[in-house]
N, C-alpha and C positions, 0 to 999 in steps of 0.2 A: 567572588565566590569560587573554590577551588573548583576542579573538574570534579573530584572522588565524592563531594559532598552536594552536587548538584547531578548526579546522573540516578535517570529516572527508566525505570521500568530492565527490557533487556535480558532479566534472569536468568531463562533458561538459554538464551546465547550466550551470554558472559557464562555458566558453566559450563559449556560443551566448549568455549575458546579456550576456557582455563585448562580443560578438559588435554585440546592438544597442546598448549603451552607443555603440559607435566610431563606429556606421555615420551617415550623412548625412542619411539620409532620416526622415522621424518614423514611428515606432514604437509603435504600442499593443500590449502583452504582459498574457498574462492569467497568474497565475499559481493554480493549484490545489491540493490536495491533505487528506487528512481531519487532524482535529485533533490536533494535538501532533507532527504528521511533522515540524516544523523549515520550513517556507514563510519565513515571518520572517526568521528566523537566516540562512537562504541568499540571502536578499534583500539583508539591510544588510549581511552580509558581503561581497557583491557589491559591495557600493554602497560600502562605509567609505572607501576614499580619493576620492569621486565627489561634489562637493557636490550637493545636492537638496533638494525642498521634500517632506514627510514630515509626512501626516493617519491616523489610524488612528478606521475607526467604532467606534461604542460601542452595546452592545447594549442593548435595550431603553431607550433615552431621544430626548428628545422631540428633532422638528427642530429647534426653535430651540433647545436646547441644543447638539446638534451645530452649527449655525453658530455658535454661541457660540466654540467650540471653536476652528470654522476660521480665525476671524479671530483669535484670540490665534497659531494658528501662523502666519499671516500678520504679525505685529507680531510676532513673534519672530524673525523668516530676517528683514525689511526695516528692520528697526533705526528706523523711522520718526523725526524727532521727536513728528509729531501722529500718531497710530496710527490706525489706520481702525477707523469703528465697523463695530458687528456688520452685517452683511446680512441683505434682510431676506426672500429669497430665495435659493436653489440657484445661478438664473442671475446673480444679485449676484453671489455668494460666488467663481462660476470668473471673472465678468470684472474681481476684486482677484486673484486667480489669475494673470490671462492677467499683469496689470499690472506684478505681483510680479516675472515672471520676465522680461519685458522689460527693466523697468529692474536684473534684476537678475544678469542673463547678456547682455541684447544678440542677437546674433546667435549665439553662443558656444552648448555641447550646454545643454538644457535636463531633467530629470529631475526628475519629478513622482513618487514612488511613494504609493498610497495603496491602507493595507491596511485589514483586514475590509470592503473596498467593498460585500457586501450591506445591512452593518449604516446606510449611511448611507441608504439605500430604504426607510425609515419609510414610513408608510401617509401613503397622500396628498400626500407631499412634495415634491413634482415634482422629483427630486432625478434619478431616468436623462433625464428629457427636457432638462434642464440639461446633465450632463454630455455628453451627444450633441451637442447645437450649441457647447459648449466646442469639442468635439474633431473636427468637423465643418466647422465657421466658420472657425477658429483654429489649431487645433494638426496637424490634417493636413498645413497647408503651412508648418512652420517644424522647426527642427532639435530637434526633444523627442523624448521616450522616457518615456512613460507607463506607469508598474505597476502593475496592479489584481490584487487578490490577496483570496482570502475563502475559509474553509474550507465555509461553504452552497453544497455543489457542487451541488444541484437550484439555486440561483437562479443561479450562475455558470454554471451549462449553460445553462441558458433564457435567461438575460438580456443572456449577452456571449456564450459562442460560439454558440448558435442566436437568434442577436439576430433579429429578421426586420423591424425598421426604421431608427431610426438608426443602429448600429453592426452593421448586416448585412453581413458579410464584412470588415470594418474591424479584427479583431485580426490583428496581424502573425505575432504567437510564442506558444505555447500551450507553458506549463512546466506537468507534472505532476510533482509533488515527489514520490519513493517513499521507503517505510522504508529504512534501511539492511539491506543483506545481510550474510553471516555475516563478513565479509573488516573490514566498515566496523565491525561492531559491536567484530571484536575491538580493532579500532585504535582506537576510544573509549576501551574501556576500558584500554586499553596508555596512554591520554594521561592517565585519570583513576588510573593507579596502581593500577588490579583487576587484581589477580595471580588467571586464571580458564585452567582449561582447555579446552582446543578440548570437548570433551564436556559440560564444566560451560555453556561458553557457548551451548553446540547446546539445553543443556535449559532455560536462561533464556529463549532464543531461543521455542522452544517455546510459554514461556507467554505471553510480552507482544509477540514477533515485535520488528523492527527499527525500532520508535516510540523517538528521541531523548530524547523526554521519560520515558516510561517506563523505558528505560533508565539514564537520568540517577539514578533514585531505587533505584538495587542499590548495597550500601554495600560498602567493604574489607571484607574479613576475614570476610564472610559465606559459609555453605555454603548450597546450591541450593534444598535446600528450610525453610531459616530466611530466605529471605530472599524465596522465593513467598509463605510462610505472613505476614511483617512487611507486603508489599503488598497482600494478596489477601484476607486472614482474621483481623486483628486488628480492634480495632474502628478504624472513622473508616479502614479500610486506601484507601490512595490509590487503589489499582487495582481494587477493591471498587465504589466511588462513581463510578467513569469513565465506567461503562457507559450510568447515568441520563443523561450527556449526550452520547455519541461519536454516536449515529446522533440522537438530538434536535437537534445541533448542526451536521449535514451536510444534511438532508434535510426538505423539505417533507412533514408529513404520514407522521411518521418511524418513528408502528407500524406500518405494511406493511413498511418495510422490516426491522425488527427482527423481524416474524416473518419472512418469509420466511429470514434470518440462524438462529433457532429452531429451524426445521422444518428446513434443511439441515444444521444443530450434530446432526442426530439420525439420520442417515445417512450411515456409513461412506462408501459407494461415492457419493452425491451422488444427485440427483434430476434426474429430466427436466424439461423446460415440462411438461409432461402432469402428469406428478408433484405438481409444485410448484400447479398449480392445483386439483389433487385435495384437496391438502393444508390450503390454504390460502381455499378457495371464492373466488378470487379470477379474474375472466373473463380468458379469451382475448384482450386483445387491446394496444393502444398502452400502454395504462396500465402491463401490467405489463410488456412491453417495455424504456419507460421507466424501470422500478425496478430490471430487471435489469442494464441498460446503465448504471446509475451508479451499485449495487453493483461491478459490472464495473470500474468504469475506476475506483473511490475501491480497488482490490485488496481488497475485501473475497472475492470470490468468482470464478472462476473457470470457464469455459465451454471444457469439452473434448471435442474430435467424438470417435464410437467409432471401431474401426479398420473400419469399414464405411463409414467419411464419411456416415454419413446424417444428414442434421444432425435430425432430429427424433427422435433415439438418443442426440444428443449431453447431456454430463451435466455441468447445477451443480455446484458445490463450496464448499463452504467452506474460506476458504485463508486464512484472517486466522485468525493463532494466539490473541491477546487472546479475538475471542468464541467460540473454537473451545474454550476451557479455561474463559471464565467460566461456559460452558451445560454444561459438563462436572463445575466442581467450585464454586462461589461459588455460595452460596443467601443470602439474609435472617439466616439464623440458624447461620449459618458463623463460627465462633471462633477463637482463636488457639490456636492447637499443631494446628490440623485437618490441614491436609495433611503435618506434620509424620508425624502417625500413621499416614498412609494411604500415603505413600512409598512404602513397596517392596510393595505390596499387587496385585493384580492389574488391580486399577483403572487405575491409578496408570502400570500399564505396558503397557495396553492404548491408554490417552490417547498415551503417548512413542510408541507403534508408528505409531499415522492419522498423529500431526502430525510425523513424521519423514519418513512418504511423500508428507507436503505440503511437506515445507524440501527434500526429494528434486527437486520437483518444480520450485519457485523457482529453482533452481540447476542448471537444465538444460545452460546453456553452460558450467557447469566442469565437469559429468560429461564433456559432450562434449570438453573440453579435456586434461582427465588419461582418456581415451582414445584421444585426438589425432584425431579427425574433427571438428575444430572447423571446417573446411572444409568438410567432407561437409553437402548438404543433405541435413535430416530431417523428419519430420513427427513432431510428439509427439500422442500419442493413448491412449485406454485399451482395456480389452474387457471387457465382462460377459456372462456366460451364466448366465442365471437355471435356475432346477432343476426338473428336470421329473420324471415319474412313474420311479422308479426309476434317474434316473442325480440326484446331486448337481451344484448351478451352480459356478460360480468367478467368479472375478474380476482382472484384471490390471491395476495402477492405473496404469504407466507402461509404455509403449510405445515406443521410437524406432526407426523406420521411417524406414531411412538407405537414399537413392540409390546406395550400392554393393553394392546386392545382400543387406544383411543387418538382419535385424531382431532389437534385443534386447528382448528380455524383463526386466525389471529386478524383482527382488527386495528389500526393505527392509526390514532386521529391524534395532530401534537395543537392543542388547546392552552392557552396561559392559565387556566383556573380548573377547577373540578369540572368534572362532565354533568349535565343534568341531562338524563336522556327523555325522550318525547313519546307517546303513540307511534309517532312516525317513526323513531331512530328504531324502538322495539321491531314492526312490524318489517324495516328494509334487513333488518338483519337476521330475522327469522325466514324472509323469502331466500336471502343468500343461505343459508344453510339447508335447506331445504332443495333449493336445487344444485347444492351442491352434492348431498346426498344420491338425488335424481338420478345425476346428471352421471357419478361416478360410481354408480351400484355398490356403495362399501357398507361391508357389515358389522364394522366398526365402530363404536360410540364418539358421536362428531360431537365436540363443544366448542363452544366460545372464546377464547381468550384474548383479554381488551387492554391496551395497551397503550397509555397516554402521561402528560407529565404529570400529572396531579389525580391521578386515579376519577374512578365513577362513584356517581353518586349512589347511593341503596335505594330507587323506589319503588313501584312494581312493574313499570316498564324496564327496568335495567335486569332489576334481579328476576326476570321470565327468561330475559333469553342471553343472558352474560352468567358465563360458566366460573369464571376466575378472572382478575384485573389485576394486573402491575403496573406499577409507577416508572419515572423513568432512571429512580433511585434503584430499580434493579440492574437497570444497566452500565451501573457505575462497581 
């Protein structure tokens, strides 16, 4: 199956690329995102009818192998008869670059993409102070369109978008590539012939979230948990060995970040900055900042104010389902048939319930959509009341706090069948709303809104205290 006729989702990136592809002026674009999200793929897809010159770094090998490298793709695109030898420098290497694309477009669009660009910043290489006067001297004032693209988002943060000398303020377009959502996964799999149901996919979803690559490796004919357990718990399992490099791979100095991932795998409700320092003896200050803000923006995790705005109440999460289930179920000496056995165990469906009010959460504008305030501003937030000497706490993980007057409460129970609610389910859900009312003096009309795969049942404990209920077909 070609590339153009299997590429899924991506829209409004592929037009904002096509966007600089057109445009006149030169272009430097950074593109980012964590490993295996598809950055690649949605680049040369972009690019496949677009001629270009096309370097890829290579990890751990020395400079002069990389320029080795560069000038074979150089006497590859220039057809030379006498081929140009190697450089014997960085600023060699971009001025057979600049040369390349002169004589080899003229004035006509020029397009340079060059991926894993950390890996070419070998130690001591002069290899950014090169490419800055390339793109400084030269390529600012002619018609290019330069792609730098690298999954070490601690060095692409530092080094191209908070550049602070030569390329300070010099990228044009800043692409963060995300997983796919439940809409793009299904359509994957409709293009790979996985005949999967909306609920089966909601629980694949679960374990490995919207990574293409991860994706890519759930086979036909498989059921949900023969095919966690083939990834996750066999021996050499693919999804098993991932872990040893996903945040190795992104991250300078990459156990901080993996604990602080850890220590939030182990809290329902999530952790404050207070928290998280408690946790972790880690100081107050820029440092961890920095770990949380590129946690943050690689979607591993997630920063949501309480319904009090106060932002030092506000609360981490973890929202990336891959290490939300390896910290849950994947150890060293995890074997095959293991989750097989644990399936319908309480474990097992205490895991589907957190990480259901996390895909709950992703999927904020199709809630609002299939209840038609997708117009309506809102503010998403949560509420926790910790428990004090004779009353018990609660906890509300989803909030929407909509400008007309009304705030729902959302409920998220992930069930294989319809709900049939009880006396009981009525009466715990009308005390939660109730003290939540209490508890946050809002003058606001608080309702219900229930949120499971197969919708509630109509009977008069549901419909007393359930305002509105979607299915999980709204989330797709």
């Amino acid at each position: 199956m070609s590339v153009e006729n299997f590429f899924i989702g991506r829209e409004e990136e592929k037009q904002r690329m096509q966007s600089c592809i057109q445009s006149k002026d030169s272009r430097l674009v950074a593109v980012l995102g964590r490993r295996r999200v598809g950055k690649t793929y949605f680049i040369k897809n972009t690019l496949l009818d677009v001629p270009h010159f096309y370097f890829t770094g290579i990890q751990d090998v020395s400079r002069e192998r990389l320029l080795l490298e560069f000038s074979i793709k150089i006497n590859e695109m220039s057809g030379y008869a006498v081929p140009v030898k190697e450089p014997k420098d960085w600023f060699e290497a971009f001025a057979l670059l600049k040369q390349l694309l002169i004589e080899k477009f003229g004035k006509s669009k020029k397009v340079v993409f060059l991926d894993e660009f950390p890996w070419m910043d070998t130690h001591a290489s002069g290899f950014m102070p090169a490419f800055e006067y390339f793109w400084n001297d030269w390529a600012v004032n002619q018609n290019i369109l330069v792609i730098i693209c690298g999954s070490a988002t601690s060095w692409m943060m530092n080094n191209i978008l908070r550049n602070k000398s030569g390329l300070h303020n010099r990228v044009s377009e800043y692409f963060r590539i995300k997983p796919f959502n439940l809409l793009e996964t299904e359509q994957y799999f409709a293009k790979k012939s996985i005949s999967l149901s909306r609920y089966d996919i909601v629980q694949i979803y679960m374990a490995m979230g919207g990574i293409p690559h991860y994706l890519s490796l759930v086979r036909k004919g498989e059921s949900v948990p023969v095919c966690i357990d083939r990834l996750f718990f066999e021996k050499d399992a693919p999804l098993k060995s991932e872990y040893a490099n996903l945040y190795r791979a992104l991250f300078t100095h990459y156990e901080n970040y993996e604990l602080i991932v850890e220590k939030l795998a182990q809290k329902r409700k999530g952790l404050t900055r207070q928290e998280i320092i408690e946790s972790t003896k880690f100081t107050n200050g820029g440092g961890l900042t920095k770990i949380l803000n590129e946690l943050e923006e690689c979607g591993f995790i997630q920063f949501q104010l309480p319904f009090s705005n106060k932002k030092r109440e506000g609360l981490y999460r973890l929202v990336d389902e891959y290490s939300f289930f390896y910290h849950h179920f994947v150890t060293r000496n995890s074997s095959k048939g293991q989750f097989i056995s644990i399936y319908n165990t309480p474990k097992v469906r205490s895991w589907m319930g957190i990480s259901f009010e996390t895909l709950c959460m992703k999927h904020i504008d199709n809630i609002k959509y299939a209840l038609g305030i997708s117009g309506v501003y809102t503010k998403i937030n949560s509420y926790y009341l910790p428990a004090r000497t004779g009353s018990p706490g609660f906890q509300i993980d989803l909030i929407i706090d909509r400008a007309d007057n009304i705030i729902n409460i959302c409920e998220m129970k992930f069930y294989g069948d319809v709900i049939t609610f009880s006396q009981k389910d009525e009466d715990a859900i009308r005390e939660r709303r109730v003290k939540f009312q209490s508890h946050t003096n809002t003058k606001k009309n608080v309702m219900v809104l229930f949120i499971s795969p197969f919708g509630v049942k109509d009977n008069k404990y549901s419909l007393s205290v359930i305002d509105q209920s979607v299915s999980i077909d709204a989330l797709f």
